[in-house]
C-alpha positions as CSV (number, residue, x, y, z in Angstrom):
1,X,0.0,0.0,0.0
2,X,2.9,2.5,0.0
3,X,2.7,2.8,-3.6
4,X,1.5,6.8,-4.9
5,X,-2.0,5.2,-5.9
6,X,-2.9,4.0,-2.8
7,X,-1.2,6.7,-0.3
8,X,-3.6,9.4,-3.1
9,X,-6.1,6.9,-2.2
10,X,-6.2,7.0,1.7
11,X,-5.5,10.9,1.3
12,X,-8.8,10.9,-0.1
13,X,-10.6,8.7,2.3
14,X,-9.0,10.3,4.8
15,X,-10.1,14.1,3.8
16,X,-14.0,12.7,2.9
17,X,-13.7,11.7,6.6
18,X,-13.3,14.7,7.4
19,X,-15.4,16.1,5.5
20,X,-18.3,14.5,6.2
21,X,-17.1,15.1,10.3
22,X,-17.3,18.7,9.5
23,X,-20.6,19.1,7.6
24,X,-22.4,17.5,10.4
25,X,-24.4,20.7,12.0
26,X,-23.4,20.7,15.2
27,X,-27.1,19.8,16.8
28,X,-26.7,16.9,15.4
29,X,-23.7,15.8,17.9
30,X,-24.2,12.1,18.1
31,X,-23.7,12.1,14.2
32,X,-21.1,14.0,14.8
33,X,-19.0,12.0,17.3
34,X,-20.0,8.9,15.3
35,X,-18.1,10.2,12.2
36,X,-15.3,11.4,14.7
37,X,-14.8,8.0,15.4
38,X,-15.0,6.5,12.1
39,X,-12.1,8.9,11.2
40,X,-10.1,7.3,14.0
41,X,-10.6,3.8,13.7
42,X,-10.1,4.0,10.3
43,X,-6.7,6.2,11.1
44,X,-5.5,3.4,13.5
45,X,-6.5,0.5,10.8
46,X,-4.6,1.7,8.4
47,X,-1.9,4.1,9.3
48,X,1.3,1.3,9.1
49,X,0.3,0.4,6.1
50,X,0.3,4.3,4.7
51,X,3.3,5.4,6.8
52,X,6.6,6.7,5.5
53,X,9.3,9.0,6.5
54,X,8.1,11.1,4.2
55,X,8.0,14.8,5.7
56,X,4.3,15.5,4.5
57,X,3.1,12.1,6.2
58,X,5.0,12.9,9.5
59,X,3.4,16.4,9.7
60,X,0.0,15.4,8.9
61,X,0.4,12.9,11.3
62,X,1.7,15.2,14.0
63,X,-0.7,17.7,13.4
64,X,-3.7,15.2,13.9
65,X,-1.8,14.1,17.5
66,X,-1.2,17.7,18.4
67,X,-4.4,19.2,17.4
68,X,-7.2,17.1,16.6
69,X,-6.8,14.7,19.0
70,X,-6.3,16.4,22.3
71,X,-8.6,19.1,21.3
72,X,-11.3,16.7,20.6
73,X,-10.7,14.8,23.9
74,X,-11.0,17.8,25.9
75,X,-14.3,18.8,24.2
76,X,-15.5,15.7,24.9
77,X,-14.6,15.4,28.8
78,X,-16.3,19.0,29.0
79,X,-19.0,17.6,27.6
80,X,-19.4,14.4,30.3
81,X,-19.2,17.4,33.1
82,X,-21.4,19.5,31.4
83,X,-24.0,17.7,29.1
84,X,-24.9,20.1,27.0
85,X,-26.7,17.0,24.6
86,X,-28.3,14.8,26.4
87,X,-29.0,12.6,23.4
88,X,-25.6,11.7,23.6
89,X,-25.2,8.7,26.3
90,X,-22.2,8.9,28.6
91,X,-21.2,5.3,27.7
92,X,-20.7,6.3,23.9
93,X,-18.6,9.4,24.9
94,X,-16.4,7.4,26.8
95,X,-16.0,4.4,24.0
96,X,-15.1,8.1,21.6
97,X,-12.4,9.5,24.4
98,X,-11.2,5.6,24.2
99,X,-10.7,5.5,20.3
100,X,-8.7,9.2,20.1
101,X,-6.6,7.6,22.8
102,X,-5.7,4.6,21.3
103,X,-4.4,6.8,18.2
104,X,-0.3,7.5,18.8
105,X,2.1,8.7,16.5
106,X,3.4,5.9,14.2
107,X,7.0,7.8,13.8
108,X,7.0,8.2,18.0
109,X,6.3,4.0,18.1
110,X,8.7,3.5,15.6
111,X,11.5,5.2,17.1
112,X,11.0,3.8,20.2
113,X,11.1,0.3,18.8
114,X,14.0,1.0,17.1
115,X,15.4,2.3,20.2
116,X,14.5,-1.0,22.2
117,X,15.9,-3.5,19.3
118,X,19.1,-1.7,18.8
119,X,21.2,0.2,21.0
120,X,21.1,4.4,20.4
121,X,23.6,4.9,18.1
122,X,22.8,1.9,15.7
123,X,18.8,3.8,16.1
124,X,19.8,6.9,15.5
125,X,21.5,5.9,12.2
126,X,18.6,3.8,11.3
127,X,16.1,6.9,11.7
128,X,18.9,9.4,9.9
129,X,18.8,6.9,7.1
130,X,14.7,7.0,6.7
């Protein structure tokens, strides 16, 4: 899957995701946090296969750890203490906050593998290498 086709492919997939996330009016929240985890099981499904040390990829990655995910699991633990939509079950809100959490950095995972296999230098001239 790390051909151009495919990564065009899962670019697209990726961007209908979110998309569709942010077309969903915002009344309509349960929607909405059902597409926000769609996006992110999807994310974790396929992200090893997509990966590559490919600058573009590592920001886009970084950018959905740094700013997507933690902003979206503080809205979301606001939203168990407040409950501004009470359509919106607590049980489903935490099975959401579970999903953005399981989603890590592939680059951060694979350096510290690399890191645990081999000793540092050996890693570090692995990574420079990629």
């Amino acid at each position: 899957m790390r051909n151009e086709e495919t990564m065009v492919e899962w670019t697209r997939i990726v961007q209908l995701k979110l998309n569709m996330f942010h077309l969903v009016p915002s009344h309509m929240y349960k929607t909405k946090l059902q597409k926000l985890r769609s996006l992110f099981l999807f994310l974790n499904k396929t992200m090893y296969k997509v990966y590559n040390f490919d600058k573009c990829i590592m920001c886009l990655f970084q950018t959905i750890e740094r700013n997507a995910k933690k902003k979206c699991i503080n809205s979301l633990y606001l939203e168990l203490t407040e409950r501004k939509h009470p359509e919106c079950n607590e049980k489903y809100i935490h099975l959401v906050i579970n999903s953005l959490k399981k989603y890590e950095n592939p680059c951060i995972k694979i350096l510290v593998i690399l890191n645990r296999l081999f000793c540092s230098d050996i890693a570090r001239y692995i990574t420079e290498f990629l």
